[in-house]
C-alpha positions as CSV (number, residue, x, y, z in Angstrom):
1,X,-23.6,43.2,81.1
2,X,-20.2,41.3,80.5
3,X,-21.1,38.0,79.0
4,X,-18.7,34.9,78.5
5,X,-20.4,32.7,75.7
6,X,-20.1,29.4,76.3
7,X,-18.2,27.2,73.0
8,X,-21.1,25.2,72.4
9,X,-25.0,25.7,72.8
10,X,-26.2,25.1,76.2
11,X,-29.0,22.1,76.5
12,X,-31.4,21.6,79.1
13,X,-30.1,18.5,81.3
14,X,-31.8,15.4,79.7
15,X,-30.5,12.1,78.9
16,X,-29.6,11.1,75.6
17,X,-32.3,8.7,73.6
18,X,-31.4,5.0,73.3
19,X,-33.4,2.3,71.5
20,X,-35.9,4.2,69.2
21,X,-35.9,2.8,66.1
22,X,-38.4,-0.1,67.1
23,X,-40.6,2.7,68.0
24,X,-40.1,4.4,64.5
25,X,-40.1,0.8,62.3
26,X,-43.3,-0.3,64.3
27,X,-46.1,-1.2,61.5
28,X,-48.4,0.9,63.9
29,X,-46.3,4.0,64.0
30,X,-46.0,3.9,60.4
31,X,-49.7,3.7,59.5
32,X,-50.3,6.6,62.0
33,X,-48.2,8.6,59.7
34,X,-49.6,7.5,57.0
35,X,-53.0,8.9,58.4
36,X,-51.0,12.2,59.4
37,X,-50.0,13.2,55.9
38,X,-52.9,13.0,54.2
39,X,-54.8,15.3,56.6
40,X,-56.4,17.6,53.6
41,X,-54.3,15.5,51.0
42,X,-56.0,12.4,50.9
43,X,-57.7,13.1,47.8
44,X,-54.5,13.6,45.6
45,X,-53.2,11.5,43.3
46,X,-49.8,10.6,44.6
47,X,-51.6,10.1,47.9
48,X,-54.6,7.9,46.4
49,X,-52.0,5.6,44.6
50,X,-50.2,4.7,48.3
51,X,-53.6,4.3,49.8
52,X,-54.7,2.2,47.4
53,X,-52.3,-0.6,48.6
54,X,-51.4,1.0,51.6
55,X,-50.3,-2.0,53.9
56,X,-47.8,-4.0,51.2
57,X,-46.7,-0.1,50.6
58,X,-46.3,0.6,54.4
59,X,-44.5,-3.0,54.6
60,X,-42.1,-2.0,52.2
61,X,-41.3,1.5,53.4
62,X,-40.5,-0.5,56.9
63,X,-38.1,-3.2,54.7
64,X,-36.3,-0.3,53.3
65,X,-35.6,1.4,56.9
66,X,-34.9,-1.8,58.3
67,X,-32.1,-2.7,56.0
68,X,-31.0,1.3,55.3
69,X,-32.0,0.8,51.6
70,X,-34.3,4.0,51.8
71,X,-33.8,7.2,50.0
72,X,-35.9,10.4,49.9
73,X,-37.3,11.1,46.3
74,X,-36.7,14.7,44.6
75,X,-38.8,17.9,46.1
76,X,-41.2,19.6,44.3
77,X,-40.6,23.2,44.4
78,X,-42.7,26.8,44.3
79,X,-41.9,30.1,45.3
80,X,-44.3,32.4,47.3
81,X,-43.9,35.8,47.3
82,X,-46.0,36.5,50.3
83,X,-45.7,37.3,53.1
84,X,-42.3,37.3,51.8
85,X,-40.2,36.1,49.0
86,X,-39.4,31.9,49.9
87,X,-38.4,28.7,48.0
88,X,-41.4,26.0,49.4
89,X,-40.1,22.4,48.8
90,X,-42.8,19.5,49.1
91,X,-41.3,16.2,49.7
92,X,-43.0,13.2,48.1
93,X,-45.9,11.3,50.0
94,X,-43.8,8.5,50.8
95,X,-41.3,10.5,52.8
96,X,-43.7,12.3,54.3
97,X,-44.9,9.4,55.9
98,X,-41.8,8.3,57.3
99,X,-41.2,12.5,58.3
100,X,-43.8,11.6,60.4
101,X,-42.9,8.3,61.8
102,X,-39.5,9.2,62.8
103,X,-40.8,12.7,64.5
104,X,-43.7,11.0,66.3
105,X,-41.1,8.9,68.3
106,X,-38.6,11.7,69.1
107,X,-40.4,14.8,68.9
108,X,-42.3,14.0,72.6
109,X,-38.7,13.4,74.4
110,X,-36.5,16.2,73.1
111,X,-39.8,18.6,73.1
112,X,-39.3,18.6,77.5
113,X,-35.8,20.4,76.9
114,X,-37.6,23.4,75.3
115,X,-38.4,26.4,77.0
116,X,-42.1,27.3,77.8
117,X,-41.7,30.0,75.6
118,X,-41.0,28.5,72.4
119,X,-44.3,28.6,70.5
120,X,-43.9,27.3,66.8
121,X,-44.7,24.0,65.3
122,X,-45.5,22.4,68.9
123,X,-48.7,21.0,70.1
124,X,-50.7,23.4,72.3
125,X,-49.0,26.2,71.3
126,X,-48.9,28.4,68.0
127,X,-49.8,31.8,67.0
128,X,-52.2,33.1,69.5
129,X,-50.5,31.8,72.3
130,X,-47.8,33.5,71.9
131,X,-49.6,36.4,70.9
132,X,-51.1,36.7,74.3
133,X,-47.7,36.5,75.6
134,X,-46.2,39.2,74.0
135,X,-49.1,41.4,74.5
136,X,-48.6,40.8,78.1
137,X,-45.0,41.5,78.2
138,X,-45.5,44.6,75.8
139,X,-48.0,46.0,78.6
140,X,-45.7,45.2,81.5
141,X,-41.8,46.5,80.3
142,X,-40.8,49.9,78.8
143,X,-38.7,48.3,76.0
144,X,-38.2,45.7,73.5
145,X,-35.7,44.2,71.9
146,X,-37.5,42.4,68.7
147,X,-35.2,40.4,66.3
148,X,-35.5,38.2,63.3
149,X,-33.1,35.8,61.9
150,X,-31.8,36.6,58.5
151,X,-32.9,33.8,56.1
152,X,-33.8,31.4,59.0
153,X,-34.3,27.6,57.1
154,X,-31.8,28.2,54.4
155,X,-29.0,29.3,56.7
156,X,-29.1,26.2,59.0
157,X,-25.7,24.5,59.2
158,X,-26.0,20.8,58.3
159,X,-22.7,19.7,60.8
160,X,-23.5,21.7,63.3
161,X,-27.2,20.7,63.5
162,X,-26.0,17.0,63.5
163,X,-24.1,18.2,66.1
164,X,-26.8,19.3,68.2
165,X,-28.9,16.4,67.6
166,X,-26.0,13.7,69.0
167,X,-26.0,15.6,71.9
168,X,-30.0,14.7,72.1
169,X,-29.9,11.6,70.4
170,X,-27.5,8.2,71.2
171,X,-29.4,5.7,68.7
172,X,-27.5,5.0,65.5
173,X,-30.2,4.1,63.3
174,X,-32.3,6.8,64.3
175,X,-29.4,9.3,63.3
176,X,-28.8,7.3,60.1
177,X,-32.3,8.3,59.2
178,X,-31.8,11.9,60.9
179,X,-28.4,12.4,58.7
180,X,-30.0,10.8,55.4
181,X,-33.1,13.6,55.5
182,X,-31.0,16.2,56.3
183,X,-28.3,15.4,53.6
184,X,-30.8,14.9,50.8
185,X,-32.0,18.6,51.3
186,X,-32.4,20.4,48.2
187,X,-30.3,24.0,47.5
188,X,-31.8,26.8,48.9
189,X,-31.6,30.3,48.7
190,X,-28.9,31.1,51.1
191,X,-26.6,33.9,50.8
192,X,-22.6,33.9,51.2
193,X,-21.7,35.0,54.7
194,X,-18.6,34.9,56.7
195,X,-17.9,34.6,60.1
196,X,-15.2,34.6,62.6
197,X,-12.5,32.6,61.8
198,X,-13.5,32.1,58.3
199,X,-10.7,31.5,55.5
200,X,-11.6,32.0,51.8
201,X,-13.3,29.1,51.3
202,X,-15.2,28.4,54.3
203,X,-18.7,29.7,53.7
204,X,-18.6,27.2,50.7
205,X,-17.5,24.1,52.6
206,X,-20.2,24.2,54.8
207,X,-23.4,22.5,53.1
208,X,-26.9,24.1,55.0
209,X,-30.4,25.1,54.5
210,X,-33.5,23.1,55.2
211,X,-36.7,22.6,53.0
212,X,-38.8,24.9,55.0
213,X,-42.1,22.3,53.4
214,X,-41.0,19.4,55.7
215,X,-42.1,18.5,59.4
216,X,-38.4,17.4,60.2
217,X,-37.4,21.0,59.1
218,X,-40.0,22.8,61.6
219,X,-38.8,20.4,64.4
220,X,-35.0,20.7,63.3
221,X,-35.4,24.8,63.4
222,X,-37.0,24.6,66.8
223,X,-33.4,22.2,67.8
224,X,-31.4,24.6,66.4
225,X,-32.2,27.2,68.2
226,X,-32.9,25.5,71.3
227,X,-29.8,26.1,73.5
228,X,-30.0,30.0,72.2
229,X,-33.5,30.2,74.2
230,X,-31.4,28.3,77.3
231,X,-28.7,30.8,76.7
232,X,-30.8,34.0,76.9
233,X,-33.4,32.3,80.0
234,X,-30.4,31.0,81.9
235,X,-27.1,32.9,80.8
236,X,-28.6,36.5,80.2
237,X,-31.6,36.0,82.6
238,X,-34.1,37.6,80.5
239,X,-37.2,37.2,82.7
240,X,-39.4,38.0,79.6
241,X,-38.4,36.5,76.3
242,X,-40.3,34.3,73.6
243,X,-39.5,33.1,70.5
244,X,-41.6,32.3,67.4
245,X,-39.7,30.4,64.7
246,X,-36.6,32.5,64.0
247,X,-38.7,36.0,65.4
248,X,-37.9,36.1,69.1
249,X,-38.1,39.4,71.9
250,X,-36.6,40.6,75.0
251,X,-38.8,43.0,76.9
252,X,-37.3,45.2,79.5
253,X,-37.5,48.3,81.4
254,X,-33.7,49.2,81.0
255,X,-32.5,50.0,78.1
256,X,-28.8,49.4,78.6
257,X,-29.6,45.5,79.6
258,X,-31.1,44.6,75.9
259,X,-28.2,46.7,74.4
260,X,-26.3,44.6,76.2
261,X,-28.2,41.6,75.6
262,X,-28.0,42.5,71.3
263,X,-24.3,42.1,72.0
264,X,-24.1,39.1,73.4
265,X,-26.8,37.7,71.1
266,X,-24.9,38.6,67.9
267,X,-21.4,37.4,69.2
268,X,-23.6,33.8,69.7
269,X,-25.4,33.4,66.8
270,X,-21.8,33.7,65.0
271,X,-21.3,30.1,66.8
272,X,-24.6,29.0,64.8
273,X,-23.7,30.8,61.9
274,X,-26.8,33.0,61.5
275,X,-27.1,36.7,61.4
276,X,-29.8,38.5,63.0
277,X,-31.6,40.9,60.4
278,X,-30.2,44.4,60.2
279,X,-32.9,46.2,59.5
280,X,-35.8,44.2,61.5
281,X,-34.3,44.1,64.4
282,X,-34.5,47.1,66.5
283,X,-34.8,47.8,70.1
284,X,-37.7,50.3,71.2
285,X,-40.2,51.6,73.2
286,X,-43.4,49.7,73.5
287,X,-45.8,52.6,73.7
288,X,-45.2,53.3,70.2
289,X,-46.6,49.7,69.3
290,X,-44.6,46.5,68.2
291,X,-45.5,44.1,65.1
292,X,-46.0,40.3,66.0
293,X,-47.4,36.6,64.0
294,X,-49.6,39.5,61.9
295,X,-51.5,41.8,64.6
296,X,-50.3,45.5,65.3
297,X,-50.0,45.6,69.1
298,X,-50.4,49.2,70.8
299,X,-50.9,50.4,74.2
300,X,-54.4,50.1,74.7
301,X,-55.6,47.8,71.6
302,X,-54.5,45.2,69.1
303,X,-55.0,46.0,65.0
304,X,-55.3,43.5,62.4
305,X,-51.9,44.4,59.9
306,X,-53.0,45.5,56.6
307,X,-50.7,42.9,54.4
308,X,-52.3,40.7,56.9
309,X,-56.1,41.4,55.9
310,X,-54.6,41.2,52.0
311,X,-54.0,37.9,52.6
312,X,-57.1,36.8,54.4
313,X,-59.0,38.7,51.3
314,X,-57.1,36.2,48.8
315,X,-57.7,33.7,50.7
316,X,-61.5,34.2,51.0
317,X,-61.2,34.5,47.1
318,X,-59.1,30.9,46.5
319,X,-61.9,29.1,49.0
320,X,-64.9,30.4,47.2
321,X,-63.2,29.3,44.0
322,X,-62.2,26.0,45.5
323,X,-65.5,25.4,46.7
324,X,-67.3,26.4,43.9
325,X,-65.3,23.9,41.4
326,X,-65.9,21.3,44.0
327,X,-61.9,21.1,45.3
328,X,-62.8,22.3,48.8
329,X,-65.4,20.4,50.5
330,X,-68.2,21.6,53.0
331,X,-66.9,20.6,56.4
332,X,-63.4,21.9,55.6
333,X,-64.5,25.1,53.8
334,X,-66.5,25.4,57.6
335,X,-63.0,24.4,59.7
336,X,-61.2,27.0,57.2
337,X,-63.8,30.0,57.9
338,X,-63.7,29.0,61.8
339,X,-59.8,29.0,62.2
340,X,-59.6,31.9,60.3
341,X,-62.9,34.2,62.6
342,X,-60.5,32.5,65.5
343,X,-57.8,34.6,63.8
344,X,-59.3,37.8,63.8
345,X,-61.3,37.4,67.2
346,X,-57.6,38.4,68.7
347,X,-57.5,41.9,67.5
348,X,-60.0,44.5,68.1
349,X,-61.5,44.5,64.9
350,X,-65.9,43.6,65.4
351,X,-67.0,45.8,62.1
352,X,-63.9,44.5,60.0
353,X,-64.8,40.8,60.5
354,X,-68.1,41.5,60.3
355,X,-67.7,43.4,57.2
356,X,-64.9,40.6,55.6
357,X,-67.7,37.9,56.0
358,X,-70.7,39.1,54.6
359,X,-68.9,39.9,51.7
360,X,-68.0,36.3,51.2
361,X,-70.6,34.4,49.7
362,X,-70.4,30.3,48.8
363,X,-71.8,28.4,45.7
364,X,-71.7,25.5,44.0
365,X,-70.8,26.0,40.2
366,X,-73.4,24.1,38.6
367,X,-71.4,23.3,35.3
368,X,-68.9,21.2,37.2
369,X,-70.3,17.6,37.2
């Protein structure tokens, strides 16, 4: 397979956005997103303190993105060291709110120029959607080509994400806001890499990474790698392909074609500036089972992954001590148990679930008032 990669990412034909930022300023879109970011939160401090005059707050946010006087605040940060090693930045409540003001407005519009098979961070989709997708393509094809970004959020390349989004996006406010979030990212950890073309100094003129805590990040990732799914739908025509955040797969029963296709997808992610993991991704047989969003799928049945049940287990441990000291209440201790049974109904695992939940056992610690 010869391919000829285009100079910039191909788009899905759409028009450009005009006249947003009514949308986004509009006293009812920003109470909306007031709503949205305290889902779970509301009963934190920072979150308490806006509610508590939450429309004089909500009319001053709007004064400040009316007249460009708004700034982000600082990011709290945390590291996680599982399921891997990552820097987690939470923005404050106030920004979070406008986060999701200015992605309820263009989110719906530049969502239609995705492919079907882009699965994270969009309504209706997720986890076990694409799950079932892969395990159908896994059953159906002889090989796959799995890959995985190499430091996804911090390697994103703040000038040529802009770039992507003014070919999405013709409403100047709306990009002021767009270029002031992304700007007042905080330093993550992203290594130095070169690419073609690269003098000496290059790697350290060009400022990327996004907080991987913010909604605007999730969205931006999914941009980013947009025209790479139109590339490898339209340009390779790869009949079976999905992607999941910055983990994406090529099924095939030729081997040579997603050799090929590796090529071809290196040699383009050099225009985005990301690497594809060297060790993670591997091209294979599918009868010897693949790894996917934390299930083992093989042949004939689907395993729960081990680190994945190590996390559930901690996870049943921090709810019953959330519960217990009155941080967790009832209805979303239930939600929390049902999303996570959802979870494991996907793998062929009866006895485990059955044995994880009657081991899990819910009281109230009497000494907290």
């Amino acid at each position: 397979m010869v391919l000829a990669l285009q100079k910039s990412p191909p788009l899905a034909l759409m028009k450009r956005l005009r006249n947003l930022w009514p949308a986004i300023l509009s006293f009812e879109n920003l109470l909306k997103a007031a709503h949205q970011a305290q889902r779970s939160k509301r009963f934190r401090g920072n979150v308490l303190d806006f509610n508590y005059h939450l429309e004089r707050d909500l009319f001053r946010l709007q004064q400040e993105l009316q007249t460009h006087t708004y700034r982000p605040g600082g990011y709290r940060t945390f590291r996680i060291l599982d399921p891997k090693p990552r820097l987690i930045s939470a923005a404050p409540y106030r920004d979070r709110v406008v986060h999701h003001a200015l992605c309820n407005i263009i989110v719906p519009s530049i969502e239609r120029s995705f492919i079907a098979d882009s699965y994270a961070n969009r309504t209706g989709y997720g986890t076990h959607r694409a799950l079932q997708r892969f395990i159908k393509f896994t059953r159906s094809s002889r090989y796959v080509l799995q890959c995985d970004v190499r430091k996804y959020f911090p390697s994103i390349d703040h000038v040529i994400l802009k770039d992507i989004i003014r070919r999405k996006i013709k409403c100047p406010d709306t990009l002021w806001l767009i270029d002031l979030i992304i700007d007042h990212s905080n330093e993550q950890d992203a290594s130095l890499e070169y690419f073609p073309g690269d003098d000496l100094l290059t790697p350290l003129q060009h400022r990327k990474g996004l907080p991987i805590g913010n909604l605007t990040s999730q969205f931006f990732a999914n941009v980013y790698l947009s025209g790479f799914d139109h590339l490898v739908k339209e340009e390779l025509k790869a009949r079976k392909y999905l992607r999941y955040v910055d983990d994406f797969a090529l099924f095939s029963d030729d081997r040579q074609e997603l050799l090929d296709a590796r090529v071809a997808i290196e040699g383009y992610m050099n225009q985005l500036r990301l690497r594809i993991h060297p060790i993670k991704s591997q091209l294979y047989e599918t009868r010897h089972g693949a790894n996917f969003v934390g299930f083992r799928i093989l042949p004939r049945h689907i395993r729960v992954r081990g680190d994945n049940l190590r996390r559930a287990r901690r996870r049943g441990k921090q709810l019953q001590r959330d519960y217990a000291t009155g941080n967790l209440p009832l209805n979303e201790l239930v939600q929390r148990l049902q999303s996570w049974e959802a979870h494991l109904l996907h793998g062929n695992a009866k006895s485990l679930r059955r044995h994880i939940f009657q081991n899990l056992v819910f009281c109230k610690d009497e000494s907290v008032p």
